[in-house]
N, C-alpha and C positions, 0 to 999 in steps of 0.2 A: 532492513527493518530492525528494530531495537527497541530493546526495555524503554521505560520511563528514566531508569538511570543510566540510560547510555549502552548499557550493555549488546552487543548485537544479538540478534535471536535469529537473524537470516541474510543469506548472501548468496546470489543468485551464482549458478554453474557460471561457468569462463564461452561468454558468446562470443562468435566472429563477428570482427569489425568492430564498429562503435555502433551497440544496441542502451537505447535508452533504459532505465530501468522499470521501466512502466512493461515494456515490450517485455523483460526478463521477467517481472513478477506475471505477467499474461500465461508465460509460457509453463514455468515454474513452480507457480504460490498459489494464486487466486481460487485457483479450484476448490482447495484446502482452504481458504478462507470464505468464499464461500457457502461452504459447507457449515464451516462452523457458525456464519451469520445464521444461517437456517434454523439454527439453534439455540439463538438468542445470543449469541458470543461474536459481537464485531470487532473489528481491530482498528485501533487510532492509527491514523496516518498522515504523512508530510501533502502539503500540497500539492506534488508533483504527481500525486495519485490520483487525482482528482478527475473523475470521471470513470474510477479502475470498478465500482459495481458494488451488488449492496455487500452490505458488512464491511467497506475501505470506507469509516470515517475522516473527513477532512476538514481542516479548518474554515472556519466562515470568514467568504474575505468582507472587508469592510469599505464600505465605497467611499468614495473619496470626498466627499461631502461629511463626512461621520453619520 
């Protein structure tokens, strides 16, 4: 996860094998953000979150059609 400018603000502990990052944020983050939706505090997010729960804002894809 990362600022607006790039910055990183989060980076999941070192998992065995190849865990996607969605699986690391489950295990990790999400609780904590969460939390914070609860409280009117969501967090913007890349696509790849997309379906991680409320407060994981994602981009609107756009169909192909426009």
């Amino acid at each position: 996860m990362s600022s607006p400018t790039g910055l990183p603000l989060w980076v999941s502990d070192v998992e065995p094998g190849s865990v996607h990052g969605l699986t690391a944020a489950r295990a990790h983050l999400l609780g904590a953000l969460y939390a914070a939706a609860a409280q009117g505090l969501p967090t913007l997010a890349d696509g790849g979150y997309e379906g991680a729960g409320i407060g994981a804002l994602t981009p609107i894809k756009n169909p192909p059609d426009g």
